[in-house]
C-alpha positions as CSV (number, residue, x, y, z in Angstrom):
1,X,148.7,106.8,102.2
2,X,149.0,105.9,98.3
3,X,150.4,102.1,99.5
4,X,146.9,101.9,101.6
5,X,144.9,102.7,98.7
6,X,145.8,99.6,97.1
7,X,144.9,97.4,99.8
8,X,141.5,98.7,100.3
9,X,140.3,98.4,97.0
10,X,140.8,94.2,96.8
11,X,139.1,94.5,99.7
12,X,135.8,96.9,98.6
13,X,136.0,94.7,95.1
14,X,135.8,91.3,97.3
15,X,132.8,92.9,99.0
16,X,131.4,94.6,95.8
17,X,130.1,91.7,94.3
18,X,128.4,90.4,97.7
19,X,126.6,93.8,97.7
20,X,126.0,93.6,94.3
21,X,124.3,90.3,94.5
22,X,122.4,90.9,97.4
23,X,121.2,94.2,95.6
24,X,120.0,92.3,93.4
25,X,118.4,89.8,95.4
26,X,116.6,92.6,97.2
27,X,115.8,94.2,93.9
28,X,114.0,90.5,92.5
29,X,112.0,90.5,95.8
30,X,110.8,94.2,94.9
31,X,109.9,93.1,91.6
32,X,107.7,89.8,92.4
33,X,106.4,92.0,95.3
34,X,105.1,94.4,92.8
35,X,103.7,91.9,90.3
36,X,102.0,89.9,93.5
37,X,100.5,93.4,94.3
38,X,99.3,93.8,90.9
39,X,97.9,90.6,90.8
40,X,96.4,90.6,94.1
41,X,94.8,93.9,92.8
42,X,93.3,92.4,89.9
43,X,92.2,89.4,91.6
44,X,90.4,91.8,94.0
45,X,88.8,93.9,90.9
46,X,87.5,91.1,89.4
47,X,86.0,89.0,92.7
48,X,84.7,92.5,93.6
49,X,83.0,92.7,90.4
50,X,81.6,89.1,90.9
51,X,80.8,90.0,94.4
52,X,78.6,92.9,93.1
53,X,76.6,90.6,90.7
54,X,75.8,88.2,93.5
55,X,74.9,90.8,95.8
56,X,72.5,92.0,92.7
57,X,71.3,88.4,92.6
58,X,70.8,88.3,96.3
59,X,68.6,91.4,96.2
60,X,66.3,90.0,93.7
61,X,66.3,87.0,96.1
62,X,65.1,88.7,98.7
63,X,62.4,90.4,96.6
64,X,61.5,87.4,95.6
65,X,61.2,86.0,99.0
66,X,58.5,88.7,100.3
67,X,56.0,87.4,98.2
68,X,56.6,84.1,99.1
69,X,56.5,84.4,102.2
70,X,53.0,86.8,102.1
71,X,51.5,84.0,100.5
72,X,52.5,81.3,103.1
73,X,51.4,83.2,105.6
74,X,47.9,83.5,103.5
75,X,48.0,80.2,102.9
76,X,48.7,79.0,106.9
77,X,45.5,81.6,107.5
78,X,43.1,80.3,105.3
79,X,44.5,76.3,106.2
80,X,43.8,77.1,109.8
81,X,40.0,79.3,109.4
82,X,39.1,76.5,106.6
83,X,40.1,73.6,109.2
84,X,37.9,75.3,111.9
85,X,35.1,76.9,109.7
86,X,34.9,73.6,107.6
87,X,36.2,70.4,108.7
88,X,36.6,68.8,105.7
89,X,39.2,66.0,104.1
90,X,39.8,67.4,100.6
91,X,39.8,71.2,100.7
92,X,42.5,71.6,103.7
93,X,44.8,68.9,101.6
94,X,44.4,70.8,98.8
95,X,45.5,74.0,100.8
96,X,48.2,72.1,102.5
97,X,49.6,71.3,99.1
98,X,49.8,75.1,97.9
99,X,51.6,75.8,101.3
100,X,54.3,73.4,101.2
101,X,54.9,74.4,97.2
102,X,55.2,77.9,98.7
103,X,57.6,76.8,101.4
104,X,60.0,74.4,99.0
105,X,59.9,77.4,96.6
106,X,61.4,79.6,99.9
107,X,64.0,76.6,100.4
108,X,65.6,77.1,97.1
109,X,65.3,80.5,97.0
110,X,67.0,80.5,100.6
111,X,70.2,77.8,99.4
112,X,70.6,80.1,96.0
113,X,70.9,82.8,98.5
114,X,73.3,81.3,101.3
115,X,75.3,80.2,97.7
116,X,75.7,84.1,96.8
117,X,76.5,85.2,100.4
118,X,79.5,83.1,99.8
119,X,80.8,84.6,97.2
120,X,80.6,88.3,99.1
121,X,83.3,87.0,101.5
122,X,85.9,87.2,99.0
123,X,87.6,83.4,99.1
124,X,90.1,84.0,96.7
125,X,91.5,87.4,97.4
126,X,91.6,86.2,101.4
127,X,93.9,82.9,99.9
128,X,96.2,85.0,97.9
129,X,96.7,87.4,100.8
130,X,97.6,84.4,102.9
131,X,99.8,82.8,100.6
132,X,101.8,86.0,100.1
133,X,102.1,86.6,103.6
134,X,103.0,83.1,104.1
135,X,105.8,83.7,101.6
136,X,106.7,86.8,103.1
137,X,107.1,85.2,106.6
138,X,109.4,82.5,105.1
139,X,112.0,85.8,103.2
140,X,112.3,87.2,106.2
141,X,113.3,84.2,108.5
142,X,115.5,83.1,105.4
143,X,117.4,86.5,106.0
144,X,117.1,86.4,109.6
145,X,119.4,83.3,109.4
């Protein structure tokens, strides 16, 4: 028994170090997994807060955009019962001109808006998570071979 002992232990010290290093291999991958995850968790804090502002800013939008669109509606009405009541050159141009200032005013408040809607998807955080699964996927068929 004492003359096997000896020949097991060059054997567990030649397999020690393999364990050893691939220990610490799977310790690295713990430790960049945790820092991605805190990373990705402050990248999602911070977009979220961003997200929040735009949403804020897309809410005023749309209050904005109610009065807007009251007084293009006011101003097709009076268009229309000015071009029937009085068919006249200069007042329904002049009416026509305060609609289509109210509708390019509702076309820039409509692209600021689409801009901000954006932004509420999360782009970045989305990219990150890719990437990192990306990585992942390419660790684990690096071990499976």
């Amino acid at each position: 028994m004492s003359a096997q002992d000896p020949v097991q232990e060059p054997a567990g010290n030649a397999a020690g170090p393999a364990d050893a290093n691939e220990l610490q291999a799977w310790l690295d991958w713990a430790r960049q997994a945790l820092a991605a995850g805190d990373t990705l968790g402050r990248l999602f804090q911070t977009e979220l807060r961003l997200a929040l502002a735009d949403a804020r800013r897309l809410l005023l939008i749309a209050l904005a955009l109610v009065p807007l669109l009251l007084m293009s509606w006011l101003g097709l009405s009076v268009l229309f019962g000015w071009l029937v009541y009085h068919y006249s050159a200069s007042v329904p141009w002049a009416i026509a001109g305060f609609i289509a200032l109210q509708l390019l005013c509702i076309l820039v408040l409509l692209g600021l808006a689409q801009s901000y809607r954006r932004h509420l998807r999360l782009p970045a955080t989305r990219r990150h998570v890719q990437a990192f699964v990306e990585g992942a996927r390419h660790v684990l068929q690096a071990t499976d071979h």
